[in-house]
C-alpha positions as CSV (number, residue, x, y, z in Angstrom):
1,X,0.0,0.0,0.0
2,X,1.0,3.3,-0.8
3,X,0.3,6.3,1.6
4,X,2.0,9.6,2.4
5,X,2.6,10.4,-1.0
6,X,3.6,13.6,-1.9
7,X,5.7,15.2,-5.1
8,X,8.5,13.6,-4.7
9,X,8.0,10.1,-2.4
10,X,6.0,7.8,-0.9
11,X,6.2,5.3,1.9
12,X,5.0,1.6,0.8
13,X,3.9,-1.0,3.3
14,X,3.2,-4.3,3.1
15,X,2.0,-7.6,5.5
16,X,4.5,-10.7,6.7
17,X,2.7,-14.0,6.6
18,X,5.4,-15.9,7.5
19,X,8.8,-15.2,9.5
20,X,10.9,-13.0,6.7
21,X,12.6,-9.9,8.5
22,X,14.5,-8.7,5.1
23,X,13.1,-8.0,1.7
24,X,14.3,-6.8,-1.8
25,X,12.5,-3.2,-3.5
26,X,12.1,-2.4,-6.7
27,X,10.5,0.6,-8.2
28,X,9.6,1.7,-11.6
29,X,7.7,3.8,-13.9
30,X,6.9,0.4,-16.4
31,X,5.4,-2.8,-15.1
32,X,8.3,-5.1,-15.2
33,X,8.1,-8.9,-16.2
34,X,9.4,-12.0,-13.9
35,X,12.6,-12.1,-16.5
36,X,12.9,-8.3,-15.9
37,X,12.9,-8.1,-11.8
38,X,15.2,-11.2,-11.9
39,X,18.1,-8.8,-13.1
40,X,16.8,-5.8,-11.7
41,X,18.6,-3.5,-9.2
42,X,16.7,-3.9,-5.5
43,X,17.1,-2.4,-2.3
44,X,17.1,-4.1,0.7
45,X,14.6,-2.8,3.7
46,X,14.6,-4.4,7.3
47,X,10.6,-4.1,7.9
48,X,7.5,-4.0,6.1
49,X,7.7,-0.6,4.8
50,X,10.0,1.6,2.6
51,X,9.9,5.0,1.8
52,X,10.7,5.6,-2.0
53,X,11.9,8.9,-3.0
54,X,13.5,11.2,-5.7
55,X,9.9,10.7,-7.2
56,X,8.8,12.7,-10.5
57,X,5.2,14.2,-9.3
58,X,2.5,13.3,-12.1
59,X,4.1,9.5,-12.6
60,X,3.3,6.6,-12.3
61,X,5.4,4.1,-10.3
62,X,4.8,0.1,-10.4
63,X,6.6,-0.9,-7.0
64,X,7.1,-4.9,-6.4
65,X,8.4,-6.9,-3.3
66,X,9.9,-9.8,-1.8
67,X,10.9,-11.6,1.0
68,X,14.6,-12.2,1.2
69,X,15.0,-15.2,3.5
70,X,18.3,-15.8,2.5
71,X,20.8,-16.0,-1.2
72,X,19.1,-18.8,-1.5
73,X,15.7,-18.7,-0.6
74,X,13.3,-15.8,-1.7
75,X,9.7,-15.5,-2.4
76,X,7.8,-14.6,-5.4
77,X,7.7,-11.0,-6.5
78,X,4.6,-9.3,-5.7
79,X,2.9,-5.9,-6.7
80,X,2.2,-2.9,-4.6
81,X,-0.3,-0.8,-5.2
């Protein structure tokens, strides 16, 4: 979920079902495809919420998460909106 947007960022928040306490960010202003986010640059955030800035007001952003258990074990990505 999306909330205190403003011009330039936004804080996203999601929900843990399970016992995750890292997960990988990525933003962008196209939807991206499973082959895409596999190579795409993430970020890494510590809870269940990231604020995204250096936004360009009037865009739109798809934003897509996972949980990072470990190198070798993530989940699927999902979509934020």
């Amino acid at each position: 979920m999306a909330r205190n947007i403003t011009q330039t960022s936004a804080d996203i928040t999601w929900h843990e079902r399970g016992n995750a306490t890292a997960w990988d960010v990525v933003s962008s202003t196209t939807a991206l495809t499973d082959e895409q986010l596999a190579s795409a640059t993430s970020v890494v955030a510590h809870a269940t919420s990231y604020q995204l800035t250096e936004l360009t007001q009037n865009t739109l952003y798809y934003v897509y998460v996972r949980a990072n258990c470990s190198a070798e074990d993530q989940s699927g990505w999902m979509s934020i909106s």
